[in-house]
N, C-alpha and C positions, 0 to 999 in steps of 0.2 A: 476406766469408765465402761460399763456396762453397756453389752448394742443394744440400740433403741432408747438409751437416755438420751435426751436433750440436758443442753447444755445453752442456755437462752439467759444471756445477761444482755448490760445497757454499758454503753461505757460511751463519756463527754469529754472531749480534749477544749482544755480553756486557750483560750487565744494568744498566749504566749508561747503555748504547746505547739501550735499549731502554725506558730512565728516560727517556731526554733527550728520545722517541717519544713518550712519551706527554705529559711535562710540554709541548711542542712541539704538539700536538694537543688537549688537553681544556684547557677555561678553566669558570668558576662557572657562567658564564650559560648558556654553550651545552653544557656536557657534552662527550662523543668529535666531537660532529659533524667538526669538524677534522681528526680521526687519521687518515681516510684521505687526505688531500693533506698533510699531513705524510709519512707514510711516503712518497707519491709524489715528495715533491720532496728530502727526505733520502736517501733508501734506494732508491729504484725506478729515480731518475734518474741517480746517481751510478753505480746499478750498469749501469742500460744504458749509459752513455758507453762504459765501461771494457769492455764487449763489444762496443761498435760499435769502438772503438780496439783491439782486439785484445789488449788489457794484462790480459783476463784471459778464458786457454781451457781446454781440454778436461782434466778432471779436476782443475782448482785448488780449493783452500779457501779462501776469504775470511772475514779474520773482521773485524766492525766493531765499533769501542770510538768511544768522545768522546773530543776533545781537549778538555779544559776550559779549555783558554787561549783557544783560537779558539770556543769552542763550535758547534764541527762535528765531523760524523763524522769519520772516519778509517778506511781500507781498508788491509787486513794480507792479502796473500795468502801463501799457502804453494803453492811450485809443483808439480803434480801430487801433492797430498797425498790429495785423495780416495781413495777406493773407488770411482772409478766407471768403467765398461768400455762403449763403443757399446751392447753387447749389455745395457745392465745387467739386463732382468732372468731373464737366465740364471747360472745358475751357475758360480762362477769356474774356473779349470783347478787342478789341484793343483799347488801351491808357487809360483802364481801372488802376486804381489806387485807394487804400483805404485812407481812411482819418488816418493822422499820427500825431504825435506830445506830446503833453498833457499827461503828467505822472502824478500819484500822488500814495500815499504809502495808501496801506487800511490795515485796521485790522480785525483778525479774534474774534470775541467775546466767541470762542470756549477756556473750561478752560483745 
């Protein structure tokens, strides 16, 4: 990536994801202590690979669910589904609209 690109996506973990976050993180003894290198090693890692790889840029939506076969995430982008504009926070133009549609599932190569 080029200095001075942005790199501004949206990404939604559904509540399963976010079950699997915590059950993954908190145990009797220790409590959360765990949760945050969980989320780093499920979530944080998985999503940087996929930004250092390019397989996910400027204004995508990511949305992450469990696979409960594998009991791992799983990565759903939508390409160019955001709201989101370089400038975002300015105000958009009239009848301005991003380009939508086109999903496909990426994987993080992260072990």
């Amino acid at each position: 990536m080029a200095p001075g690109v942005s790199q501004h996506f949206v990404f939604q973990c559904s509540s399963s994801a976010r079950d699997f976050l915590l059950e993954e993180g908190t145990d009797a003894k220790f409590g959360a202590r765990h949760l945050k290198r969980s989320i780093e090693r499920h979530l944080v890692s998985p999503l940087s690979c996929l930004l250092a790889t390019n397989q996910i840029e400027f204004g995508d939506v990511v949305t992450i669910e469990i696979d409960r076969v594998t009991s791992k995430l799983k990565f759903r982008k939508e390409i160019h589904g955001a709201l989101v504009r370089p400038e975002s926070f300015l105000a958009p133009e009239p009848g301005w609209l991003p380009e939508t549609g086109e999903q496909q599932w990426v994987e993080s190569r992260v072990q």
